[in-house]
PyMOL Python script that loads the backbone (N, CA, C, O; Angstrom):
from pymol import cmd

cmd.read_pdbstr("""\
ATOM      1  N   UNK A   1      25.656   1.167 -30.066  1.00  0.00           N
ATOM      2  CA  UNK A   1      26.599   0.550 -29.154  1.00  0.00           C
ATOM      3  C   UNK A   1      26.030  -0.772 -28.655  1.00  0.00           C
ATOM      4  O   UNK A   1      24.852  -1.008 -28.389  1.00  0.00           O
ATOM      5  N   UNK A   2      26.964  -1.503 -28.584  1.00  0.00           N
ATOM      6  CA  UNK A   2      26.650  -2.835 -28.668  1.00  0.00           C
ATOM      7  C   UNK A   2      26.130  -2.905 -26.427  1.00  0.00           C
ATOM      8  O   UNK A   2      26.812  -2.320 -25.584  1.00  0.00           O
ATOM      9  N   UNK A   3      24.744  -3.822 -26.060  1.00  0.00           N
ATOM     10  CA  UNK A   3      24.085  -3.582 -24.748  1.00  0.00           C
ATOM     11  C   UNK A   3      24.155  -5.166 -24.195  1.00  0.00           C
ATOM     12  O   UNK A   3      23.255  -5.993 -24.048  1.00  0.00           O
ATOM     13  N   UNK A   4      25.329  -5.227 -23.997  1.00  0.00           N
ATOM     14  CA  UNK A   4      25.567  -6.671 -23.092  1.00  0.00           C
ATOM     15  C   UNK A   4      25.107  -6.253 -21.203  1.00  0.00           C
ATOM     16  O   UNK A   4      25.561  -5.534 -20.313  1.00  0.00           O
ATOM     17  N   UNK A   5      23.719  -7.422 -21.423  1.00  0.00           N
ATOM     18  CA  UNK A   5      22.994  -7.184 -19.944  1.00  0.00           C
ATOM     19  C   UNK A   5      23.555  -8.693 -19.414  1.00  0.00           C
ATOM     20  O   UNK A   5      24.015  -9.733 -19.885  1.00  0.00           O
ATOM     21  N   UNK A   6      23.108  -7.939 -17.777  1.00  0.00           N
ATOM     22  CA  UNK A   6      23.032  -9.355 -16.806  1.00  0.00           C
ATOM     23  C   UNK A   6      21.910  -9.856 -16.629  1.00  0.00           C
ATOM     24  O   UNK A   6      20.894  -9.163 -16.686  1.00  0.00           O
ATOM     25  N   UNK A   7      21.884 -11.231 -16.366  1.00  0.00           N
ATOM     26  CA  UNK A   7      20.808 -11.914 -15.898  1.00  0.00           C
ATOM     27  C   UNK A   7      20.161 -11.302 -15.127  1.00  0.00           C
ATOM     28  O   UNK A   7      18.936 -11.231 -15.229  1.00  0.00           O
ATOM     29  N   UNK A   8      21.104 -10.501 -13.821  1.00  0.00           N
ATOM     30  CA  UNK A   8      20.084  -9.924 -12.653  1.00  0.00           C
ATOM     31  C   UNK A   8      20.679  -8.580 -12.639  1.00  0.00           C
ATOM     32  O   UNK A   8      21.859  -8.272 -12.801  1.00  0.00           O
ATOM     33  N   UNK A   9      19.737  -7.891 -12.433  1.00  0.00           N
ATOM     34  CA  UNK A   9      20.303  -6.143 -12.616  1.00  0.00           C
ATOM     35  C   UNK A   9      20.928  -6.277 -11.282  1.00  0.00           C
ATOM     36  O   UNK A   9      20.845  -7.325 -10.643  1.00  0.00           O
ATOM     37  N   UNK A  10      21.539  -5.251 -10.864  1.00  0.00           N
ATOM     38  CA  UNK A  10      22.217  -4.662  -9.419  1.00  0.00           C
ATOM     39  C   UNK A  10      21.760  -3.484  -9.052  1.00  0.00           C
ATOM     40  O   UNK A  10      22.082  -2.460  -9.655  1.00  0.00           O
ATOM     41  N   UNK A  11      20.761  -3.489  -7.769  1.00  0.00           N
ATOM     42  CA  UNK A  11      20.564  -2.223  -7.508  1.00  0.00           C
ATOM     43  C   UNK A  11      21.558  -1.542  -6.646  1.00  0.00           C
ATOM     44  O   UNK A  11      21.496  -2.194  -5.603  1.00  0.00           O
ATOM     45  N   UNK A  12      22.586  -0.455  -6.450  1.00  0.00           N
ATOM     46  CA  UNK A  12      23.258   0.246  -5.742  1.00  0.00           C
ATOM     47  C   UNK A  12      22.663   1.678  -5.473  1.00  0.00           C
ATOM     48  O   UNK A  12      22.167   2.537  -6.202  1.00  0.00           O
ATOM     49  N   UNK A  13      23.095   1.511  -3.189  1.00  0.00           N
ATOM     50  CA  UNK A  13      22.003   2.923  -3.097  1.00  0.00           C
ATOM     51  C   UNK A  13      23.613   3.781  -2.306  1.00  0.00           C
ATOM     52  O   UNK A  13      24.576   3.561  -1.572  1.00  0.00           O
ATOM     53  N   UNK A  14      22.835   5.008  -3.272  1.00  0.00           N
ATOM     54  CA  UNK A  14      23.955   6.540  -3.030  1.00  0.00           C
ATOM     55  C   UNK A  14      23.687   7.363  -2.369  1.00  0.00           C
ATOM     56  O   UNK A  14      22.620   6.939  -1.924  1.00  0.00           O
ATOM     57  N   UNK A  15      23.840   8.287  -1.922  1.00  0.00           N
ATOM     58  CA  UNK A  15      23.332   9.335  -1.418  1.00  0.00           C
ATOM     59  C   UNK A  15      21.866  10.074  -1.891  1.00  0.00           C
ATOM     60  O   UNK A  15      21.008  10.539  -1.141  1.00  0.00           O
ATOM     61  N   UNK A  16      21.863  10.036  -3.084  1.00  0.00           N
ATOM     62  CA  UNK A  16      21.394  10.663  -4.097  1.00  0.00           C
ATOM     63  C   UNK A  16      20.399  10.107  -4.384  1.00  0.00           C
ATOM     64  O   UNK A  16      19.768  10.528  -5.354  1.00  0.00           O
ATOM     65  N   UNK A  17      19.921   8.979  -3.647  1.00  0.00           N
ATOM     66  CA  UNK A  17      19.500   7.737  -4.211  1.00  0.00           C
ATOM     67  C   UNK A  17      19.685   6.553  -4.936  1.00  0.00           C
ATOM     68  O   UNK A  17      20.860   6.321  -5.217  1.00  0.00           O
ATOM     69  N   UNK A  18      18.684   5.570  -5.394  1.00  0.00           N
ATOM     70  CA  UNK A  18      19.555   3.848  -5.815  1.00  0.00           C
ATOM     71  C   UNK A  18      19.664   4.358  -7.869  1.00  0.00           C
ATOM     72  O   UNK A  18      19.194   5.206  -8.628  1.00  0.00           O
ATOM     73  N   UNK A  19      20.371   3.456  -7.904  1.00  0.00           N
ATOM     74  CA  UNK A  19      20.579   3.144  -8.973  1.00  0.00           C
ATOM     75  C   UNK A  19      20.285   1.856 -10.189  1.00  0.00           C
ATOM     76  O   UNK A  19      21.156   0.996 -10.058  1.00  0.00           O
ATOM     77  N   UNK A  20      19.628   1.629 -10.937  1.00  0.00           N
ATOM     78  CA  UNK A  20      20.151  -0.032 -11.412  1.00  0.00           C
ATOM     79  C   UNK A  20      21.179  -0.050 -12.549  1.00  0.00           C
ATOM     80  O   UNK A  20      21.197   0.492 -13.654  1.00  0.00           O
ATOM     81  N   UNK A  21      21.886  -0.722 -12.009  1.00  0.00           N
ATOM     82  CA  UNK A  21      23.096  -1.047 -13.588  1.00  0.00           C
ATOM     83  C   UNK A  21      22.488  -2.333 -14.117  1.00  0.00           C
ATOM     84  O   UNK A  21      21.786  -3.049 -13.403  1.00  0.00           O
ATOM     85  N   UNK A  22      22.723  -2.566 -15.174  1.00  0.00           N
ATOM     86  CA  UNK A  22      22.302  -3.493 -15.868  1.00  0.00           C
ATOM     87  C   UNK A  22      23.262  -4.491 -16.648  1.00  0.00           C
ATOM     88  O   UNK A  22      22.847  -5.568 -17.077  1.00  0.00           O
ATOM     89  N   UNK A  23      24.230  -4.173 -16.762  1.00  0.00           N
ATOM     90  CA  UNK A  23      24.874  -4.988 -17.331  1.00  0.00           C
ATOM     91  C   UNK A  23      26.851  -4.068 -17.029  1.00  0.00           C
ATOM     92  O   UNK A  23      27.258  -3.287 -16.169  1.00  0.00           O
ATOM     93  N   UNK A  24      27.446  -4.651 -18.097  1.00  0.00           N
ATOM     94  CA  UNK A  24      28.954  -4.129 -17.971  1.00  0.00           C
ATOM     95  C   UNK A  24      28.956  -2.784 -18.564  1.00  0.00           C
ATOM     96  O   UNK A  24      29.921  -2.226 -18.041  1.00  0.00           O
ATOM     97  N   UNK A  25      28.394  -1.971 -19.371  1.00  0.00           N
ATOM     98  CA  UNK A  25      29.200  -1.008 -19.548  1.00  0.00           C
ATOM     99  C   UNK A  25      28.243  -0.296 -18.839  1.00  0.00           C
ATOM    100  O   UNK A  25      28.625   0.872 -18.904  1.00  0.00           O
ATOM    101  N   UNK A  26      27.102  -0.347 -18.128  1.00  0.00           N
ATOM    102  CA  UNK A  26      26.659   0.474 -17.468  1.00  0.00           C
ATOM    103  C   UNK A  26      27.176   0.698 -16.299  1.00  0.00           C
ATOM    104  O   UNK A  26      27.059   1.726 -15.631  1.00  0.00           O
ATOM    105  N   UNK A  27      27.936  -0.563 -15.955  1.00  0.00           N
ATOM    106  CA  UNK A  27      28.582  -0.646 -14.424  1.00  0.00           C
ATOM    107  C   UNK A  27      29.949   0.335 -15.022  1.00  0.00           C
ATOM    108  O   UNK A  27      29.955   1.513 -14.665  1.00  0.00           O
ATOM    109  N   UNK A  28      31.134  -0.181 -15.959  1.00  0.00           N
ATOM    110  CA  UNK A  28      32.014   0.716 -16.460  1.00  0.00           C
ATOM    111  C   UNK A  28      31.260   2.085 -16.105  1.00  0.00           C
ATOM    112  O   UNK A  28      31.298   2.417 -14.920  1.00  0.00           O
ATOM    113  N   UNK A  29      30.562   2.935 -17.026  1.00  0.00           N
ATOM    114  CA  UNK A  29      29.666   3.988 -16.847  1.00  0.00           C
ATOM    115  C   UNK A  29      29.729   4.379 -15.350  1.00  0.00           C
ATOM    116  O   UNK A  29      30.524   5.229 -14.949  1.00  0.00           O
ATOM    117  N   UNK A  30      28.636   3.559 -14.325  1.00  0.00           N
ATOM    118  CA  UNK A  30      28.929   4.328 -13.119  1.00  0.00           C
ATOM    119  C   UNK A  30      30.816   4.199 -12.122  1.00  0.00           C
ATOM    120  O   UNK A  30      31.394   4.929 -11.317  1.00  0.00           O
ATOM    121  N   UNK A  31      31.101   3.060 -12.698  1.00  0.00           N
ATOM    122  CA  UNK A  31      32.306   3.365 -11.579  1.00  0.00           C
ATOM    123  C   UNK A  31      33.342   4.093 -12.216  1.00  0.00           C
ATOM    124  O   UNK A  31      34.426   3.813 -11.703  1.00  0.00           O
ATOM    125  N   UNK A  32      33.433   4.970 -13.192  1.00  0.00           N
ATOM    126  CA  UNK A  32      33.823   5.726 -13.938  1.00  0.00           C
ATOM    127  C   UNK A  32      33.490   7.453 -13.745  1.00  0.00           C
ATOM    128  O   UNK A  32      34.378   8.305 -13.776  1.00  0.00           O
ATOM    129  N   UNK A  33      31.872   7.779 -13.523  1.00  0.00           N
ATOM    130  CA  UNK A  33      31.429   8.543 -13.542  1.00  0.00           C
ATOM    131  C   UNK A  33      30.967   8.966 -11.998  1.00  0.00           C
ATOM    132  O   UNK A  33      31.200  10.089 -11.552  1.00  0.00           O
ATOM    133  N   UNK A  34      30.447   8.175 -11.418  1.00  0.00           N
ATOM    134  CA  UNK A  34      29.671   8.191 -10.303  1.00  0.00           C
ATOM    135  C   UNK A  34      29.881   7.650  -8.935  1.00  0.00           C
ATOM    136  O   UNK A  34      29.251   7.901  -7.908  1.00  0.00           O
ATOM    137  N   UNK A  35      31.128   6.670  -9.171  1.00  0.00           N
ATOM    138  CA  UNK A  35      31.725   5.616  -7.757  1.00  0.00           C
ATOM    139  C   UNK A  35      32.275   6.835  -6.699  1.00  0.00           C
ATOM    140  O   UNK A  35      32.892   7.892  -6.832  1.00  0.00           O
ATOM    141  N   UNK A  36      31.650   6.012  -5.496  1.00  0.00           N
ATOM    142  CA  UNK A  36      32.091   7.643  -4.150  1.00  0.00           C
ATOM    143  C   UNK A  36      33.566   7.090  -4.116  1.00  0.00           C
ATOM    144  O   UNK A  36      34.100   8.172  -3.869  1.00  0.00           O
ATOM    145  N   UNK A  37      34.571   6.244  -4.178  1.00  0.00           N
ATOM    146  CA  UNK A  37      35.273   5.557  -3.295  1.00  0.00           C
ATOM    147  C   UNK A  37      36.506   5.154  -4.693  1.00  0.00           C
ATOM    148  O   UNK A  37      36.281   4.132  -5.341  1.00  0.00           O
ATOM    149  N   UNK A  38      37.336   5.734  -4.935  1.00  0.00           N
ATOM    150  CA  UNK A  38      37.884   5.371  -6.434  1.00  0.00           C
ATOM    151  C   UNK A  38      39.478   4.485  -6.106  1.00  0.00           C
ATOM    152  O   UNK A  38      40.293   4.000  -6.891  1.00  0.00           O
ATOM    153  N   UNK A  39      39.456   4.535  -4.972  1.00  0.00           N
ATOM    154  CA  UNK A  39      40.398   3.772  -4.320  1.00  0.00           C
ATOM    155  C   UNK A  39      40.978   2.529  -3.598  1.00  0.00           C
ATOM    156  O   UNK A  39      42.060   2.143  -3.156  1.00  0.00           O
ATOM    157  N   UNK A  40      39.849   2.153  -3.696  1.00  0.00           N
ATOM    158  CA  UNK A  40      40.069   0.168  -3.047  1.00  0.00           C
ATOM    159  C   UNK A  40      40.689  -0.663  -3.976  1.00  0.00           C
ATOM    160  O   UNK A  40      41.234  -0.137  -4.947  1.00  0.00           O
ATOM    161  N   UNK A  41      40.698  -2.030  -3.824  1.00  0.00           N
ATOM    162  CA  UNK A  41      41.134  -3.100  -4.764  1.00  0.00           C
ATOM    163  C   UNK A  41      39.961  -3.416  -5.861  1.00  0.00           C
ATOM    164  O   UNK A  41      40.089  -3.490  -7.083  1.00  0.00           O
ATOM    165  N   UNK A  42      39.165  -3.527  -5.327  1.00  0.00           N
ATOM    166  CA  UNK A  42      37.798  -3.834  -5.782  1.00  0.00           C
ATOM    167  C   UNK A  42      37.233  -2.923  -6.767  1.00  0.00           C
ATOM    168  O   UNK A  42      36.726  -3.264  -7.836  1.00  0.00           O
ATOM    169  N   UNK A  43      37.351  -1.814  -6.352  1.00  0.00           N
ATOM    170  CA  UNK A  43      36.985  -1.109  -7.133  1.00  0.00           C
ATOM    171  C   UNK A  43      38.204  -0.862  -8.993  1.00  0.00           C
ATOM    172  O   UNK A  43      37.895  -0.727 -10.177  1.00  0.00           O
ATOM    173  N   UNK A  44      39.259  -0.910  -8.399  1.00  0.00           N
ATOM    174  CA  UNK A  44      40.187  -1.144  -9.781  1.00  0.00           C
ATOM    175  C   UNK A  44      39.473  -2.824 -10.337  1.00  0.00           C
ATOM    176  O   UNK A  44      38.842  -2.680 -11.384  1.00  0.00           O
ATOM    177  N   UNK A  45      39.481  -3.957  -9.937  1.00  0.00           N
ATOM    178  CA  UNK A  45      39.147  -4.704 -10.447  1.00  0.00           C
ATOM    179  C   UNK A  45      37.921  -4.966 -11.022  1.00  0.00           C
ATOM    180  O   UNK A  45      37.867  -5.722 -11.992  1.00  0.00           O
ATOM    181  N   UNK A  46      36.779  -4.378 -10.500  1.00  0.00           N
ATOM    182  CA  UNK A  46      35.688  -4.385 -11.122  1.00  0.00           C
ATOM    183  C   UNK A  46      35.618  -3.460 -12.540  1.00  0.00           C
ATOM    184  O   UNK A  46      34.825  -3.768 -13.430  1.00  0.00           O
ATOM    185  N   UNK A  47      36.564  -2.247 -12.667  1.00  0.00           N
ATOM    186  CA  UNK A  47      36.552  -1.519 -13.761  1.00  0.00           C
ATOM    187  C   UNK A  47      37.567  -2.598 -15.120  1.00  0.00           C
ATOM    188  O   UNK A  47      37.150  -2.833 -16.254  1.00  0.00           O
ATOM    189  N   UNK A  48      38.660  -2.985 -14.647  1.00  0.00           N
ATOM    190  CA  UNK A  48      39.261  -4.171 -15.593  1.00  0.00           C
ATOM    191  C   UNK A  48      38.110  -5.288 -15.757  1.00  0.00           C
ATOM    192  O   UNK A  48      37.527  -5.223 -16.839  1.00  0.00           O
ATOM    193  N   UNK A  49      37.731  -6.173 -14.989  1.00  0.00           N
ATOM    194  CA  UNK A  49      36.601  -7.013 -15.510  1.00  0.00           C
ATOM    195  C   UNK A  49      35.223  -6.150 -15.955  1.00  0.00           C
ATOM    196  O   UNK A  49      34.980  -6.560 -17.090  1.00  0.00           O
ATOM    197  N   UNK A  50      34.575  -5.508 -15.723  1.00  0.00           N
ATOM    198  CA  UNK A  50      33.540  -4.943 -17.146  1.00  0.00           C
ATOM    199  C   UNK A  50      34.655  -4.761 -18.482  1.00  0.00           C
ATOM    200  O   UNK A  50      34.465  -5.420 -19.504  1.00  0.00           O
ATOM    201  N   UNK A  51      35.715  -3.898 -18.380  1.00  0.00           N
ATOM    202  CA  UNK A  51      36.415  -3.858 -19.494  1.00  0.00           C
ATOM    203  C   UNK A  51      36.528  -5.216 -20.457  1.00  0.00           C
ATOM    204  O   UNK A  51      36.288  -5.330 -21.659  1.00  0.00           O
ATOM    205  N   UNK A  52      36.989  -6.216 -19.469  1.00  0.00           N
ATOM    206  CA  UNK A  52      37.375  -7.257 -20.073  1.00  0.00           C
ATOM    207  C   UNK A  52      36.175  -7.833 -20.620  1.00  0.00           C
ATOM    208  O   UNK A  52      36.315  -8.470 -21.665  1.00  0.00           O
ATOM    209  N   UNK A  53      34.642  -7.704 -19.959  1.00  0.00           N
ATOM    210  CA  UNK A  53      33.664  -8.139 -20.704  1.00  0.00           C
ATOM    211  C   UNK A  53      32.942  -7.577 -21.593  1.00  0.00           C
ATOM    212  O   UNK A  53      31.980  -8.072 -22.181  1.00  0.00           O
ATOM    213  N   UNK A  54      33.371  -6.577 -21.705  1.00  0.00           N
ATOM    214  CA  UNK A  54      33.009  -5.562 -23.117  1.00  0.00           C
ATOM    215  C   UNK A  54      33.418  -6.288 -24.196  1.00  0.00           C
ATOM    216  O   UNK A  54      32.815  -6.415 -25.262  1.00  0.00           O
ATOM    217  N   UNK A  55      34.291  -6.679 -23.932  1.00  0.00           N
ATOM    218  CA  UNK A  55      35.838  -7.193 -24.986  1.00  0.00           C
ATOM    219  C   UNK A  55      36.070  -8.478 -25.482  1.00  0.00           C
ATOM    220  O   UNK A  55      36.843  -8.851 -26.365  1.00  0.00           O
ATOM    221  N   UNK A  56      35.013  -9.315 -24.537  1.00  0.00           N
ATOM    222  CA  UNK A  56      34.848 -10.953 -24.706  1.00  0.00           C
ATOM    223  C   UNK A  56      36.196 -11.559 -24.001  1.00  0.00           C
ATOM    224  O   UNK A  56      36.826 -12.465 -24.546  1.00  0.00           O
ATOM    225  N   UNK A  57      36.621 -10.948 -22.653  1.00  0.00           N
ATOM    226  CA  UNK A  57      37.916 -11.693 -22.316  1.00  0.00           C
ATOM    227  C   UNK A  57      37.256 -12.308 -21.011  1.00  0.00           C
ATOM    228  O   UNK A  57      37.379 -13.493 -20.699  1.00  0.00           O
ATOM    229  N   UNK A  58      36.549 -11.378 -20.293  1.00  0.00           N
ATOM    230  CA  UNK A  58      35.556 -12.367 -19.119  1.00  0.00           C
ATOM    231  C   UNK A  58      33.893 -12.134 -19.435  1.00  0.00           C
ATOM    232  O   UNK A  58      33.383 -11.103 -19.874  1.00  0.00           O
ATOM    233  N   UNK A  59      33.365 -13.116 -19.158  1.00  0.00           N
ATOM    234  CA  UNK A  59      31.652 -13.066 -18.770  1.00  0.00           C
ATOM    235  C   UNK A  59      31.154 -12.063 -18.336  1.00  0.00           C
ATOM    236  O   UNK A  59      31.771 -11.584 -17.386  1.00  0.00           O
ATOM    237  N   UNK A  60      30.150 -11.465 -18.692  1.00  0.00           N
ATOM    238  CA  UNK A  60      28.806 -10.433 -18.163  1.00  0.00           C
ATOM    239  C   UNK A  60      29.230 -11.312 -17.030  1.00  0.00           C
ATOM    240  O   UNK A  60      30.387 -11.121 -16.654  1.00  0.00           O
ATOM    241  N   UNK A  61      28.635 -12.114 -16.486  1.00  0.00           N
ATOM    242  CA  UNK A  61      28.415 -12.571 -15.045  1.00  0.00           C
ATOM    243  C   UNK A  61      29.812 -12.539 -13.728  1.00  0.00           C
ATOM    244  O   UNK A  61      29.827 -12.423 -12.503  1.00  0.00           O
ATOM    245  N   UNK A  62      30.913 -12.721 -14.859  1.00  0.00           N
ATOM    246  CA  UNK A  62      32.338 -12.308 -13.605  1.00  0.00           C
ATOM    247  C   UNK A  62      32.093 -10.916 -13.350  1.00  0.00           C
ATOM    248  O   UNK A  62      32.139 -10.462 -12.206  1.00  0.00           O
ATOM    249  N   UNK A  63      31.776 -10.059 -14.590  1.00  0.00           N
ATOM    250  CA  UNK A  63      31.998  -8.311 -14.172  1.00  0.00           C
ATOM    251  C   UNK A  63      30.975  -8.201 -13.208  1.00  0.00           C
ATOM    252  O   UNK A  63      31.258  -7.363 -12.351  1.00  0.00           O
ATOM    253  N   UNK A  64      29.839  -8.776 -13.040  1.00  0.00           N
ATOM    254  CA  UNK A  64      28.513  -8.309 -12.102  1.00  0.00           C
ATOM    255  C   UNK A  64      29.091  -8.509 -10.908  1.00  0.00           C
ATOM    256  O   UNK A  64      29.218  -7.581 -10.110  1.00  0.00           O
ATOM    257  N   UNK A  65      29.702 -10.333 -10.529  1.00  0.00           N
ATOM    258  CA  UNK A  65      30.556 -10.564  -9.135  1.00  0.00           C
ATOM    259  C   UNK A  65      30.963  -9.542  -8.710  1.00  0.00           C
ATOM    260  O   UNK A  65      30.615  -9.031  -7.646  1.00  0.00           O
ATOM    261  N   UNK A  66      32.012  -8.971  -9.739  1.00  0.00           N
ATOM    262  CA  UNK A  66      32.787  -8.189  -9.546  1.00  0.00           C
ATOM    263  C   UNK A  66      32.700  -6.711  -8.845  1.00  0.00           C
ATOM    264  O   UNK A  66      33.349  -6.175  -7.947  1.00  0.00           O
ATOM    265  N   UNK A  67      31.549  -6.277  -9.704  1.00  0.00           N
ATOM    266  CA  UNK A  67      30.840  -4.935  -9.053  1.00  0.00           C
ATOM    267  C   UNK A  67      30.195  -5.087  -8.470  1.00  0.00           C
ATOM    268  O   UNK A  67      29.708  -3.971  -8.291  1.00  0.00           O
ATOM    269  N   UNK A  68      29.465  -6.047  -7.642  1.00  0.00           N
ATOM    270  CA  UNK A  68      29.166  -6.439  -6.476  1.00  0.00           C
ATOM    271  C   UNK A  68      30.122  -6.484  -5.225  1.00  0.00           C
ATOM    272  O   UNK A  68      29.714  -6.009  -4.165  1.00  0.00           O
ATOM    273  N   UNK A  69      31.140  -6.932  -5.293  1.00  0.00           N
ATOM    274  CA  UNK A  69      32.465  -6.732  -4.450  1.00  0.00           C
ATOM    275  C   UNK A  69      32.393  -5.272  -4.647  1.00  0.00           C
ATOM    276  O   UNK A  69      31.704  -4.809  -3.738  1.00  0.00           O
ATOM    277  N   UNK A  70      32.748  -4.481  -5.330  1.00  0.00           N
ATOM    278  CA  UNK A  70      33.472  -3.068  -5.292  1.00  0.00           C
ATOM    279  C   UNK A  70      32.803  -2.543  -5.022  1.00  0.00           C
ATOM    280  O   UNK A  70      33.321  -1.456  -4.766  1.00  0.00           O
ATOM    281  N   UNK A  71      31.073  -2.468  -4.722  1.00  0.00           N
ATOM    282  CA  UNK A  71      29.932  -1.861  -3.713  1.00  0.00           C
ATOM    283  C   UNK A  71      30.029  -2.740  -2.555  1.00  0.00           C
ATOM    284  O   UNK A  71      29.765  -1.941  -1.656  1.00  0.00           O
ATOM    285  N   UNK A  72      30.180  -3.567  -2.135  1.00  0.00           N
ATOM    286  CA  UNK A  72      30.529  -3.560  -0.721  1.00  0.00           C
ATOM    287  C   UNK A  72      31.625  -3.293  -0.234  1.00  0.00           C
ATOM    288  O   UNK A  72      31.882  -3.016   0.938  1.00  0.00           O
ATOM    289  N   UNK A  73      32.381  -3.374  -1.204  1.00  0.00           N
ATOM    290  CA  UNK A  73      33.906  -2.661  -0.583  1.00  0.00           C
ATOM    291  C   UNK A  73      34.106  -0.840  -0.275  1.00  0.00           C
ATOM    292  O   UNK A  73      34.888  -0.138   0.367  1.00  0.00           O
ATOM    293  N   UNK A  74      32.730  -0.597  -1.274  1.00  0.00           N
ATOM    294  CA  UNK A  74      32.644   1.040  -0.835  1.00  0.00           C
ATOM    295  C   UNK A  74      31.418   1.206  -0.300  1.00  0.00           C
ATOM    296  O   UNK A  74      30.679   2.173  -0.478  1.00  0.00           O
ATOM    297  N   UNK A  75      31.194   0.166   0.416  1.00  0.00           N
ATOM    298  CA  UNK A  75      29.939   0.443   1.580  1.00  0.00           C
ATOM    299  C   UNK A  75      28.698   1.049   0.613  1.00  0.00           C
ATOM    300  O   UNK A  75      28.162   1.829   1.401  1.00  0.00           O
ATOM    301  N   UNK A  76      28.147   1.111  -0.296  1.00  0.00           N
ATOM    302  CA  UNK A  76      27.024   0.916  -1.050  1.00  0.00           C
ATOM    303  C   UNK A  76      26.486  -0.242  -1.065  1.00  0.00           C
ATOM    304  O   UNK A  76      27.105  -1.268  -1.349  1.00  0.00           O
ATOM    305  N   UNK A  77      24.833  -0.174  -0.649  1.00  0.00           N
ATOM    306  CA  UNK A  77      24.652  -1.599  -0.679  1.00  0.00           C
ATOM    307  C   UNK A  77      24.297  -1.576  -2.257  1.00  0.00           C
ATOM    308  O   UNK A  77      24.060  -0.609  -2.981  1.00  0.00           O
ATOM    309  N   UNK A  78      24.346  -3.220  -2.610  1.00  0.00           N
ATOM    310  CA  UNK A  78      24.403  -3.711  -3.659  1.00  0.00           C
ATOM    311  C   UNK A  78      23.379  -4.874  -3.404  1.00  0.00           C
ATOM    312  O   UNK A  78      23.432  -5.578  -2.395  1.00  0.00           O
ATOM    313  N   UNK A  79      22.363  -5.032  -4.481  1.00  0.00           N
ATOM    314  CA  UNK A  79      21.278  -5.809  -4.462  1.00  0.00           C
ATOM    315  C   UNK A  79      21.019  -6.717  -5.644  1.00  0.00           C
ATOM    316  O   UNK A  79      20.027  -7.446  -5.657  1.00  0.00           O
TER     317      UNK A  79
END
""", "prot")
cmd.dss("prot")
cmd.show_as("cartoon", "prot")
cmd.util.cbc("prot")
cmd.orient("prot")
């Protein structure tokens, strides 16, 4: 499977403890599998932009923005 990373990882902390995503489909991966909060704006948009950068329609770097918004929008900090 093809491993499109970001420049800067994102650390997000859970209950459970932090996490690092690394790029888009790892972020897809957790806000798919693991997001506390499946209901904001942010959070739908961050799952369409990784999609879209899987796909070559936006940048690794819009989807990271992106899931950066949708952890502060679900009160996870994001690093």
């Amino acid at each position: 499977m093809f491993k499109m990373k970001w420049h800067d990882p994102v650390e997000v902390d859970l209950s459970q403890g932090s996490q690092l995503v690394q790029g888009p489909v790892e972020a897809l991966v957790f806000l798919l599998d693991a997001w506390p909060d499946r209901r904001g704006p942010r959070y739908v948009a961050a799952r369409s932009f990784c999609r879209a950068a899987i796909s070559g329609r936006k940048s690794a770097e819009e989807a990271r923005q992106m899931f950066i918004e949708a952890a502060q929008e679900a009160q996870i900090t994001a690093h």
